[in-house]
C-alpha positions in Angstrom: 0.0 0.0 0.0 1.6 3.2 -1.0 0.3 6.4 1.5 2.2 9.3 -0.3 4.2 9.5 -3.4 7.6 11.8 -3.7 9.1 11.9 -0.2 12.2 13.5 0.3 12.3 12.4 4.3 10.2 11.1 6.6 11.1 9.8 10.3 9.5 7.3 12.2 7.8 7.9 15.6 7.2 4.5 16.6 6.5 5.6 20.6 3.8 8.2 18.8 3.1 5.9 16.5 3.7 8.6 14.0 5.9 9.4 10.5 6.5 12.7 10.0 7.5 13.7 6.7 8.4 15.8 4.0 7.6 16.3 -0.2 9.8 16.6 -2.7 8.7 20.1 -2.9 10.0 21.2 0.4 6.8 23.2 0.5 4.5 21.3 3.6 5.7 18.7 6.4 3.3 16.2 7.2 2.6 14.3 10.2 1.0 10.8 9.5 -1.1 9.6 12.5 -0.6 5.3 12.6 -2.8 4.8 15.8 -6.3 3.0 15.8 -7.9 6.3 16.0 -6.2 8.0 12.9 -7.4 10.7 11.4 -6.1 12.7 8.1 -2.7 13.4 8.0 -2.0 17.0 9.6 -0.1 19.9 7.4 2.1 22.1 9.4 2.1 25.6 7.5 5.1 26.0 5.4 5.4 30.0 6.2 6.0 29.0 10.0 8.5 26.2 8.9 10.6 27.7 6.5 12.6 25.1 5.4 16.3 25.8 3.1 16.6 23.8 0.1 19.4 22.4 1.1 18.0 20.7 4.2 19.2 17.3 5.0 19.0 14.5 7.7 15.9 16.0 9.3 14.9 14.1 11.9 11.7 14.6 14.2 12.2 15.2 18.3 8.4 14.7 19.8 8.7 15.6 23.4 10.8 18.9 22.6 8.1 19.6 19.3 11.4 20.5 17.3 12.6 19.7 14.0 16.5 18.7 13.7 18.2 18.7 11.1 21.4 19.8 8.8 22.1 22.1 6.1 24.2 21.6 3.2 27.2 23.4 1.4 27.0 26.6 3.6 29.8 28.9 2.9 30.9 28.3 6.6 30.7 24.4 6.1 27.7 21.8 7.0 25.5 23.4 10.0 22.8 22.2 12.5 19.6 23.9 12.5 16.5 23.4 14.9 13.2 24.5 14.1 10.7 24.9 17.5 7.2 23.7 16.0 4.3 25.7 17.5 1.9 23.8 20.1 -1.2 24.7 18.2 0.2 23.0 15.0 0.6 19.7 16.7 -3.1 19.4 18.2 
């Protein structure tokens, strides 16, 4: 069974029984609800994520509601961001 079609990353919540993940786009990240009581998928508006398009290993961090990850071929060199997701996005 295929769920969604062009994803550039996704990262399992297995505790939350949840995958977060991102298009190919780069334009919305998901969250994919696995538990019995599912509902649709929420989208977590891309103005108050702005993601680079050089984003890479993101990776999802539940009980802090951030967003980890790493950027790519900065003039500096490789960085670690963190992006602090909003409470009322996550409800």
């Amino acid at each position: 069974m295929v769920l969604h079609k062009n994803i550039a990353w996704s990262n399992a919540l297995s505790i939350y029984h949840q995958i977060a993940y991102l298009g190919t786009s780069k334009q919305v990240i998901r969250k994919l609800d696995l538990s019995e009581s599912s509902t649709a998928p929420e989208t977590l508006d891309p103005v108050m994520l702005p993601l680079p398009d050089n984003a890479s290993d993101m990776s999802w961090s539940p009980m802090q509601n951030q967003i980890v990850y790493t950027t790519d071929a900065q003039p500096s060199g490789n960085e670690f961001r963190v992006i602090n997701v909003p409470d009322e996005l996550l409800q």
